[in-house]
N, C-alpha and C positions, 0 to 999 in steps of 0.2 A: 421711516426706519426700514433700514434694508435686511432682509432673512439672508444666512449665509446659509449656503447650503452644502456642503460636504461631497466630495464625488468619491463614490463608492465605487469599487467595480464589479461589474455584472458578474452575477452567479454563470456557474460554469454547467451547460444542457446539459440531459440525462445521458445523451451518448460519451459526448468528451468526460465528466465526470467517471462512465463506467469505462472506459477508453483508459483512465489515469489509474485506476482502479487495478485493471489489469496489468499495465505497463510496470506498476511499481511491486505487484505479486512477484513477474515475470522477472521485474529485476531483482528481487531481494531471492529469490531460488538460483536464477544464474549465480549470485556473488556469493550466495552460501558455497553452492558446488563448488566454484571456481576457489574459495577461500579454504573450502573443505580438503582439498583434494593437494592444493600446493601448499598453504601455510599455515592456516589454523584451522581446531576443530570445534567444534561447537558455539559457530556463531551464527548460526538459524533464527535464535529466539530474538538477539538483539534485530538484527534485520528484519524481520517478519514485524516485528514488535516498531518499526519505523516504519515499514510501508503501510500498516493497517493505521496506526499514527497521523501521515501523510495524507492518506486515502480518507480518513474522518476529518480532516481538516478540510479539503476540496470537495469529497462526494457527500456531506454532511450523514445524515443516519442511515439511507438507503446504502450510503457508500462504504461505509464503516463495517455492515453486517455483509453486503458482499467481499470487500475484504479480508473478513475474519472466517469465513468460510473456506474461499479460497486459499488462505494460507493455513487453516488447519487443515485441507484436504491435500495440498503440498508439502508443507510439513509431515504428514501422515505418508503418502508414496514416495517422497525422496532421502527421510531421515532413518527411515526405519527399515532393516530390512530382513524377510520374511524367517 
C-alpha cells in the first residue's frame, strides 16, 4: 500500500518573511496617506489591521509581533499629529 504524501510548500526564511513584514507596513502607510489625503479619511486601522493580518499569516508569531509594532509605531508618527 502506497503513503500519499501531500506537497506542502516550504516555509518562507527569516529574512524573506521579515522582508514581507515590512513591505506590507510600508505599504498599508503609503495607501493610508495616499487614501488620506485624496479620498478617504480614517482608513489606517482597516489597512494596518490587513498587513499585520497578512504578515501573521506568512511570518508566523515572530512576524506577527514585528508587525504590530511596526504599525503601531506608524500608526503613532503618521496619524497623529503633535
Amino acid at each position: 500500500m502506497e503513503h500519499w504524501k501531500l506537497d506542502t510548500p516550504q516555509g518562507l526564511s527569516a529574512l524573506q518573511a521579515n522582508g514581507l513584514v515590512v513591505l506590507s507596513i510600508a505599504v498599508a502607510v503609503s495607501g493610508a496617506l495616499f487614501l488620506d489625503r485624496y479620498f478617504a479619511r480614517d482608513v489606517e486601522v482597516p489597512l494596518f489591521l490587513f498587513a499585520v493580518a497578512v504578515s501573521a499569516w506568512y511570518g508566523r508569531t515572530a512576524g506577527a509581533v514585528l508587525a504590530l509594532v511596526l504599525s503601531c509605531l506608524s500608526f503613532d508618527f503618521f496619524s497623529f499629529s503633535p
